[in-house]
Every structure is written in C-alpha cells, then in structure tokens.
C-alpha positions, 0 to 999 in steps of 0.5 A: 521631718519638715517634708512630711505630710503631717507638717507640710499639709495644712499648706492650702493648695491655693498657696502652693503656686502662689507668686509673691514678689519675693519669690526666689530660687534656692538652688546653688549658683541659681539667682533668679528672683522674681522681684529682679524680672524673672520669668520663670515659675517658682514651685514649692517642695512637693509634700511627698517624703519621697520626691521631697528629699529628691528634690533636696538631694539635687539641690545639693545645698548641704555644708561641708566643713574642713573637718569632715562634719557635713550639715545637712540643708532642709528647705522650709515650706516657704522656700521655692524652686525655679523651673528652670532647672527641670527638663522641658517635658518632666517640669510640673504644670504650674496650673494643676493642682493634682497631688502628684503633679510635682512627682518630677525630678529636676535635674539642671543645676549648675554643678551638673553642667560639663565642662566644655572641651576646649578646642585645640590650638592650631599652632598645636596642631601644625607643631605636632604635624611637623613633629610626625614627619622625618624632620627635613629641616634639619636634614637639609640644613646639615647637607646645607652646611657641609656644602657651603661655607660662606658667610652668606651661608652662616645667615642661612644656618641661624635661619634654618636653626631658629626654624628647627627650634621653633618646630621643637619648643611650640608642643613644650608649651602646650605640655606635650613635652614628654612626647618624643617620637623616633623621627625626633630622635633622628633629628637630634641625631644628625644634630649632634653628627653636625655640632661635632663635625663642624667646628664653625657651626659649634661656635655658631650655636654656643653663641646662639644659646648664650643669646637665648639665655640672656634674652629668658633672663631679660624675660623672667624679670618681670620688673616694668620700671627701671631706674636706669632709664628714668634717669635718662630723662632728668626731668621724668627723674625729679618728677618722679622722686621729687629730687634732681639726679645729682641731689639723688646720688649725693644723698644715697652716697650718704646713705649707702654705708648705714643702709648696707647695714641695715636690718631689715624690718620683719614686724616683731622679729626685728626687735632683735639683733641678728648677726650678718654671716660671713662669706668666705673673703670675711665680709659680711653678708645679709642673711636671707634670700638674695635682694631683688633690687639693688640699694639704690633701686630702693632708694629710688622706690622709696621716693618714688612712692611717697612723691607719686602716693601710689598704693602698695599694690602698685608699687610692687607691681611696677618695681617686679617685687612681692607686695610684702617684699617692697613693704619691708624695703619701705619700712625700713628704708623710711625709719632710716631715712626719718633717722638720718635727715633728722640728724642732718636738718634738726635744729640747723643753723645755717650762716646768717643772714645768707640766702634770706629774703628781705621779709625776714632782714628786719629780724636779726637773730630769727632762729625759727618760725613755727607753725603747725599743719594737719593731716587727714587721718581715717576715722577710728571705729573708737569714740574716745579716739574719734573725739581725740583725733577730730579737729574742730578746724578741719572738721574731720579726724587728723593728725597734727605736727608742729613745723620750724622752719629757718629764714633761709627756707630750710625745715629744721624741726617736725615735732612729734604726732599729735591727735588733731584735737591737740592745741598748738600752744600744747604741742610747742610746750611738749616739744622740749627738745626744741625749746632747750635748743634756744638760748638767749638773744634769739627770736621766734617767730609764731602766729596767734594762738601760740601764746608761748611767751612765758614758755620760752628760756630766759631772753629768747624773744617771742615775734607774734602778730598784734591782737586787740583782745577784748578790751579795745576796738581796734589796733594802733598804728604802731601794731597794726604795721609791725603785724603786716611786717610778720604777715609779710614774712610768715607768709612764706612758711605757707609755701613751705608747708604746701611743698611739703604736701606735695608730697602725694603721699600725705595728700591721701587719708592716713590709714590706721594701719600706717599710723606705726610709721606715718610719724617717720614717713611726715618727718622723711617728706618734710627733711627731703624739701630742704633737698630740692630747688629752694622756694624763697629768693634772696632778693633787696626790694622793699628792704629799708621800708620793712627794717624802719616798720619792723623797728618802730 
C-alpha cells in the first residue's frame, strides 16, 4: 500500500513540510495553489496507514463510472493538502516534526458544505397570510354586487376580482398550490353562489377569462421578432432583408406554391420521399409537429440571416424557435431558394441595349462578363486539403466562385464551388453549361488571366484587356486606349461583386461544417442582388468618345 510505512518512510522529515512553488491542494473543488498566491500550508499525507486512508476517505476523489465500477484514487507521496480544510483547533503544526503530529482528521471540503436555506418571499408570506383568513374580498364583493348595479359599480367588480385572483394564483407560483384550507373553500363558494345568481356578472367574468387567456397565450410566445412589425417600417424591413417589402411579397408570391411543398430537410432522412397526409377535406397536410412560423415568416428568417450573419444561436433566439428547428427551416428554404432563382436569373437575356450604361454601348452583343471572387473558408485540419484550398492571392484558405453578370447589371451565372487554389482559366473551362449557352456573333468580356479564347464556341468573341507580354516594353496607343474603354466597363462588376458581399453572411469564415450548403447559400445572395435597387444608371455621358475608342 503506497501509505505504508515501508513506502512512504524514506521520505526525510526535512521534506515532509518543504513548500515548493508548485505546491497545490488535492482535494475536490479546492484550487488553491501556491505558485497563485496562497497562503495557506500545505501538508503531505500522514505515513500512518490509518489516518492516511482517512485522509483520502475525506478527500473523496474516487471515480465513478455510469456502470457502477468505482476506481479508487490513491495520493502519491508528492501530493499535498491545504490547511484549509482542518478545523482551526484539529489542523497540524506545520513546525512539528512529531510522528504523529498529522493524526487529525480534515473535515472542511466543499461536498460537505450545507446548502443554505433560502429565505422566503414576502410576497409568499402575505399571499399565504390572505389565504389563512375568511376571504373578505370576495365576500364583500358579493354583497357589493347585489346591491348596486351600475356601471360605475361593473368597474369595481373587475377591481374586486382581479384583487381576489391576485390573493389566489401568488402561492401557485410558489408551489403551494395543493394547499387549500376551508376558508378557500367558502370563498369558491359564495363565488359560485354569485356567478350563478347574476347573470351580468357571469357574462363579466366569461370576458375576463377570455382576456386572460389571450394575454397567457401572447405571453407563452416567447417569439421577440415579428415580422408584422418590421414591415412597418419599410426602411428597417430592407435592412434587415436586403429587399424593399413590395419585392418581398412578390417573390414569396412566387415561391409560396413550391415552398408549401416542400420537404423538409432531416440530414439522411430526407433522402426519401414521404407522402404528405390527407386531412379530412382531402388536402394534403405536412406530417409532423405543427409549424411554428408561418411560410412567410421563414422566408422573412431566412433573409434576415444571410443579410444580418447572425449565428444560429441567435436567430433561433429572436424567431422564438429551437436552434435545430430554425437549421432545417434554413436548409431547406436555402436549397430551394438557390433552386429557383437560378432558374430565374441563369443565363437571362434581358432587351438589348435597355438600362445599360454607357460604358458598356461601344459592345454590342455583350453577353456576359465574367470574374471570379473568393471567400474566406476555415482552415481544414488536412494538409492535402489546406494546400487545395489556400490561396496565394489572398494568402489564406477560400473558396472560390466564378460570376457572369449581364450589361444591364443583373447576375446571370455562379458556377460551381472551387477550392481557392483553383485558377480562373480552369473554373471557366469546366463551367460548360455557360460555355454551350453561347452561340456566335456574341462577346464576352474578362480581365487578364482569363485566357479562354480557344475555349469558346466557333464565333463568340472574347473582349479582354491588352498585355505586353514578354516581348515588348510597353503597349500601343491603339491597345492602351481600347484597354482603358474595357477598364472602364469592367469596373462596374466590382460594385456588383461588393453588393453581393453585402451580404453579411459571406463576410464571415466558412465554417467546414456549412461547406454542404455554402454553395447554395453564395448562389441565394448573388441571385437575390438582381432583386434589390439597381447599382448602374442608364446614363449618355462620354458615349460617342467611348464607341470611336472601343472601334478603333
């Protein structure tokens, strides 16, 4: 046994009391430590058998397992304890190096501590003082009642019987509530006497209930933001969606008939279909628990997260929903959404030449211009996937997406997610959807280091800036014009990419665990821009200027 004698003994008594600056207390829920400031001495366990395993039976630091199988706890000869947890008259002398000067027995230690009696509420008190006499607040309000009918009186009825339920309810919520003494009994009494006697008073207190059980059910709502009273204010409504409230009931409009549909997501369980039930006119019903939040309310919470970036937590919080409630509501209505603007929006052609501004007039035909944007993604634990997903632009871990937007402003392309590494050339030469979606006499428009020309159908155009390359100094006047003409257009897709990211959500580091959705959620932000106030201006300045330098 480690607290024996023939164990512990070649310990010097010079040692046993020696403070070290590591010294610390072993016993539970006791975290003084010497190298923090403590005062207090530190002793060693006694070399006694006897009061060595007293002393680590008060300890109690033995482990219990939900089996049942207990592992007892042995101190080492290097462990110490406080003296703290001795009585003041029982605690050894940390000067005597007697044998058995550490025959005491500590008996201070935080599972021993009793809990403290609570003191009762006054409220309580008065309550249960009201209830032990006969009740003269209803008494007197029957005799009040039947003598005066009034309406002057009605007033002091309501008063009278919010003042006898008051006197009621305050020991139910101190759960005293299956106390009941006879003067309670007489008070229901003469309470029933008088609903039955007076009609009046009947009706009185049937619209009195009727109150209080609105107000418990307003109550019980713990739901804090309402999407009727934001859209009260339509400037708070398009702050906090991103949308004006027109726009808003227009595209839920559209959406409502899918979304009524829709399947909820439930991880693997949704990868079936599950046939809706069939209520008893014949239509059909969601199975499940009844919905919390209406479908526009999801929509509303939906948009409200990806323009404000709040965390789960919070959203939950403010929309009075489970955290894993409002996560399905969000992964649903987000593949949905990703689902159906992309249908919208993908490879749109809107009138030509109608809402462009004059940067883009000297390109007829223009179909697209394309640009790629990356986002900041948290670092996976994987060096393969961290050298797939850095970017040496960036100089961190992102994901990268490859954007086509139309001369009239609108986005009308988000390819695929790429790791960050991923080159632009690569991700426009896999997007073939968008590349089989041009036909000839066409134009796209890029920015160097899209060198895609021989990608491109037979007669689609490629507009890209002049480089010098490696075999001249310096540009021509004709290339150097002709690039400050594209400059000049390709600007504006830079406010588009910023509106796109004003999106709070995507300013934030992609957590690994969104990565299944991040594609769907990037997709929903960028569609949702073509939605909101448009970003360029239809205007004639510097037209003519512009058509003879892109021309020449």
């Amino acid at each position: 046994m480690l607290g024996s004698s023939e164990v512990r003994g070649k310990a010097s008594l010079d040692t046993v009391y020696e403070m070290g600056k590591n010294d610390f207390c072993v016993a539970y829920g006791c975290n003084h430590h010497r190298a923090y400031g403590a005062t207090c001495t530190f002793f060693t366990f006694p070399e006694d058998p006897e009061y060595f395993q007293r002393w680590t039976n008060a300890c109690k630091r033995d482990v219990v397992y939900e089996s049942g199988k207990r592992t007892k706890w042995t101190p080492s000869e290097y462990q110490k304890l406080c003296s703290c947890h001795f009585e003041s008259d029982r605690c050894p002398d940390p000067k005597s190096r007697k044998p058995g000067n550490k025959n005491k027995i500590p008996t201070i230690f935080s599972h021993k501590e009793k809990p403290k009696r609570r003191r009762p509420n006054k409220l309580m008190i008065r309550s249960h003082d009201k209830l032990q006499e006969p009740s003269p607040t209803v008494s007197s309000f029957s005799e009040s009642t039947a003598s005066v009918d009034t309406v002057s009186d009605t007033t002091n009825q309501h008063e009278s019987l919010q003042e006898s339920l008051r006197v009621v309810e305050a020991p139910e919520r101190n759960g005293h509530d299956y106390l009941q003494t006879l003067s309670d009994r007489k008070s229901f009494q003469n309470f029933e006497d008088l609903s039955s006697s007076d009609p009046d008073f009947t009706k009185f207190f049937n619209s009195v209930q009727k109150d209080s059980k609105i107000y418990q059910e307003m109550c019980s709502k713990n739901q804090i933001f309402k999407m009727e009273v934001i859209q009260q204010n339509k400037q708070l409504f398009n702050f906090y969606t991103g949308l004006d409230l027109d726009v808003f009931n227009s595209l839920f409009t559209y959406l409502q008939r899918k979304a009524s549909s829709m399947q909820y997501f439930h991880g693997e369980r949704t990868t079936y279909v599950q046939p809706f039930n069939l209520d008893g006119y014949g239509v059909k019903r969601k199975p499940g628990v009844t919905r919390q939040l209406s479908l526009q309310e999801e929509f509303f919470s939906v948009l409200y997260r990806l323009q404000t970036g709040h965390l789960l937590e919070e959203c939950s919080l403010r929309f009075g929903v489970s955290s894993s409630q409002f996560s399905r509501n969000f992964t649903t209505w987000i593949n949905l959404l990703s689902m159906e603007l992309e249908l919208l929006c993908k490879n749109a052609e809107p009138d030509e030449d109608v809402g462009l501004a004059s940067c883009f007039k000297p390109f007829p035909n223009l179909r697209v211009i394309l640009d790629c944007t990356e986002l900041f993604s948290e670092t996976p634990s994987s060096v393969e996937y961290h050298k797939q997903t850095h970017s040496n632009y960036k100089h961190h871990s992102t994901i990268k997406f490859l954007v086509g937007i139309h001369p009239s402003g609108a986005v009308t392309y988000i390819s695929k997610a790429y790791p960050g590494k991923s080159s632009d050339k690569q991700i426009t030469q896999e997007s073939l959807d968008l590349i089989d979606s041009l036909i000839p006499g066409q134009k796209v428009m890029v920015d160097r280091g899209f060198t895609i020309e021989e990608d491109l159908p037979c007669g689609v155009k490629l507009v890209i800036p002049s480089f010098k390359g490696a075999s001249r100094q310096q540009l021509t006047a004709n290339e150097l014009s002709k690039s400050k003409v594209i400059s000049r257009a390709r600007v504006h897709v830079e406010r588009c990419m910023r509106r796109i990211k004003s999106f709070n959500i995507l300013r934030q580091e992609l957590k690994l665990s969104q990565v299944d959705v991040y594609e769907q959620i990037f997709k929903t932000c960028a569609y949702l821009v073509n939605f909101q106030n448009p970003y360029l201006k239809s205007d004639d300045y510097g037209v003519s200027e512009l058509k003879h330098n892109a021309d020449t």
